[in-house]
N, C-alpha and C positions, 0 to 999 in steps of 0.2 A: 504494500500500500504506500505510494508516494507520500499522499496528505502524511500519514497516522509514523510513516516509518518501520513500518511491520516484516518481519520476513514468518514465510511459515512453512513452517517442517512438517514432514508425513513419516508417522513412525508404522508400524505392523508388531503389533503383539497376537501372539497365537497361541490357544491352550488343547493341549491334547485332547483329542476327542470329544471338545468343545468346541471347535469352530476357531476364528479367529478374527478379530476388528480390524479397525484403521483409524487412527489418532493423528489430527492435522492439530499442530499447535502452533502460536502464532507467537510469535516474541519480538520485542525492538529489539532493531537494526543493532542495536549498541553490545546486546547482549554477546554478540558474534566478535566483536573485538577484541576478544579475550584470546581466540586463535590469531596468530600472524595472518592465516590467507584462510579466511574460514571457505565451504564447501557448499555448491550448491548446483543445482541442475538447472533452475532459471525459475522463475522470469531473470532477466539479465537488468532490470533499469534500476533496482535496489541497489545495484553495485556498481555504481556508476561515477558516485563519490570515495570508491575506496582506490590508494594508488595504483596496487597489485592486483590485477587481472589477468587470469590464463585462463584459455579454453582447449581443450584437449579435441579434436573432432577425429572424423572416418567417413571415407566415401560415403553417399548416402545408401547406393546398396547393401553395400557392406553392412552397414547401419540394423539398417532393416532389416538383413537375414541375422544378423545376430542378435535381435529384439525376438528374432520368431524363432530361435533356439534355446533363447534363455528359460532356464530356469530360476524361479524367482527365489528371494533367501529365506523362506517359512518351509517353502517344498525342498529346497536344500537343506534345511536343519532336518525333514522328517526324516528325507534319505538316510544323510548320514545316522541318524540314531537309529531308526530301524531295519534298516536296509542298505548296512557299513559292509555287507558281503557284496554287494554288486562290486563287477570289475568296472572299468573304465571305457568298456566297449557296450557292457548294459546300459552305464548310465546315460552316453551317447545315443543308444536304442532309445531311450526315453526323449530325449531332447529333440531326433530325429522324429519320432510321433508328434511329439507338440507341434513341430515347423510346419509339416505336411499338415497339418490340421488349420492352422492359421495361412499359409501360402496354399491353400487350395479355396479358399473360401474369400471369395475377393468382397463381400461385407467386414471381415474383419482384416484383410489385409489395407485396403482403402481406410477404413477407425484410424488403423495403426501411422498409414501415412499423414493425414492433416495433422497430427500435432507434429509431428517430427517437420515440414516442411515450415511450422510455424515456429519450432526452436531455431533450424535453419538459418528464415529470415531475419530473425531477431537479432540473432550474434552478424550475421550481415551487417547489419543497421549498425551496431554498435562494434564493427570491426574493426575501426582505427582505433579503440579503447584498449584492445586485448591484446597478450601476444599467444598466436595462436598455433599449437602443434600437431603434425596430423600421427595419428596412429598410426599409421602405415611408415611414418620415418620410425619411432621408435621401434619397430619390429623390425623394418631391415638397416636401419643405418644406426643402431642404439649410441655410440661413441660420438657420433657428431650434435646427436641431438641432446644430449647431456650437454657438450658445451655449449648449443644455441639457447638450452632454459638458462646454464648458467650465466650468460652472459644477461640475456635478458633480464636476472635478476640483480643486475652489478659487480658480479660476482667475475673474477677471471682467472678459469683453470686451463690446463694442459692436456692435450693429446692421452699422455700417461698418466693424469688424475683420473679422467675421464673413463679412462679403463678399468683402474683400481673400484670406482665405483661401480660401473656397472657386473665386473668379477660379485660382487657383492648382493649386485641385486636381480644376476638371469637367471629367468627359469625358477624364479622359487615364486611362492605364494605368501602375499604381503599382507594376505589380509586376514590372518592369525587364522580362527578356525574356521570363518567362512571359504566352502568351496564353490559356492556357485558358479562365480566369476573367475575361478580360475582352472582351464581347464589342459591337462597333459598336451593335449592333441589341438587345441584349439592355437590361436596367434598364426594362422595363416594369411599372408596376404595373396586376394585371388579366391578365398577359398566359398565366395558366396557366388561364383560363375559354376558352381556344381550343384546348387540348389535350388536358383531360380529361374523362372523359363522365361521366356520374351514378353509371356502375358503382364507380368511383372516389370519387366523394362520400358512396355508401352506405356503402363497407368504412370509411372515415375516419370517419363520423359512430358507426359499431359498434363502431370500435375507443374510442368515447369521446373523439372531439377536440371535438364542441361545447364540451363544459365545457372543456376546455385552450383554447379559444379563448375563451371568456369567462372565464376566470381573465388571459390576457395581454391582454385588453381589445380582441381582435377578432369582429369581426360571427361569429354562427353560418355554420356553412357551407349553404350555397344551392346546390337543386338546378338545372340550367339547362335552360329553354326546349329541348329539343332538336329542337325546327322550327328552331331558331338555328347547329344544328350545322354546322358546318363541313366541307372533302372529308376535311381529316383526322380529324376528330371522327366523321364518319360511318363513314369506313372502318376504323376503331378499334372503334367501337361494336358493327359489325355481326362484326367477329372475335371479340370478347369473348361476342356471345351464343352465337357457333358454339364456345366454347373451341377455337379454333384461332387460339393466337399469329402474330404474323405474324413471318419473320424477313429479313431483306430487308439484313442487316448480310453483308459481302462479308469 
């Protein structure tokens, strides 16, 4: 809230075999002061007065096939507590049913796109504010992009700091016991050109993400070969022209 100076947090508490809520709570701005760069998904105009602004982004496909694979962090805590025997290919099995469930059903894959094209344009708007990194450098240039945050933050290291650091922080999982967000097999770049089919690059291209793609300095989006298609890219393909979602979630 401009006027009031409000930001407001969305918590999820969940009670076994009770169900689980959602707690939006609303706090001044000031309260957040207390972290150096506090943390937020947007709206972005709240932070507009603070010096330090980063925003982290990814193509918008990209984007989006990893929104429709995610597993949320209530369904990641049940996993692991009840179902810590699944391998890393089960839990993938699982992830894999949710996508197909969401990217066959073009009601909710449309849902899923309007707010993301409205995150989008908003960091747009306010782009000369931020400094902004894509995920796609971190995954494949990690040593440069540690000097380009550091510099950004006034900070100025070396080639061989840069590496000392990063030694430190590949490949591992940062976010203590949370696993949702981090997964063995995942950090591909490219790897959302095996999951979605053109029906999919059409609505994104109509929705006007070329240009959002050429304003954040990514390639237009590209239709794919679909003799290239894959068993799941095919048996996707051919629901979507039956309009018959698949649901195959247990």
């Amino acid at each position: 809230s401009k006027e009031n100076k409000y930001v407001c947090i969305r918590k999820y508490i969940g009670i076994k075999d009770e169900g689980d809520l959602t707690l939006i709570i609303a706090l001044p701005i000031n309260f957040l002061d207390y972290h150096f760069i506090p943390h937020s998904h947007g709206p972005y105009e709240p932070w507009m007065e603070k010096n330090l602004k980063f925003a982290s982004i990814r193509n918008p496909l990209g984007t989006i096939n990893s929104a429709c694979h995610s597993i949320n962090a209530l369904t990641s805590e049940y996993l692991q507590n009840f179902f810590g025997h699944l391998s890393v290919n089960e839990t993938n099995l699982i992830r894999e049913k949710l996508a197909i469930s969401k990217l066959s059903n073009m009601k909710i894959f449309n849902a899923m796109i309007t707010p993301m094209k409205i995150n989008f344009e908003e960091l747009l708007s306010y782009k000369r504010n931020f400094c902004i990194t894509k995920w796609e450098d971190i995954i494949t240039k990690p040593i440069e992009t540690i000097i380009k945050v550091s510099t950004d933050l006034g900070l100025r290291i070396n080639k061989k700091e840069s590496e000392k650091i990063w030694d430190k922080l590949k490949f591992k999982n940062l976010t203590g016991k949370h696993q949702h967000n981090f997964r063995q097999e995942g950090a591909k770049v490219g790897s959302e050109l095996k999951c979605v089919t053109n029906h999919h690059i059409e609505i994104l291209k109509n929705y006007g993400f070329d240009e959002i793609c050429k304003e954040l300095k990514y390639e237009n989006l590209k239709f794919i070969d679909e003799k290239n298609y894959n068993d799941f890219q095919k048996k996707l393909s051919f629901s979507i022209s039956k309009d018959k979602p698949i649901n195959e979630i247990d």
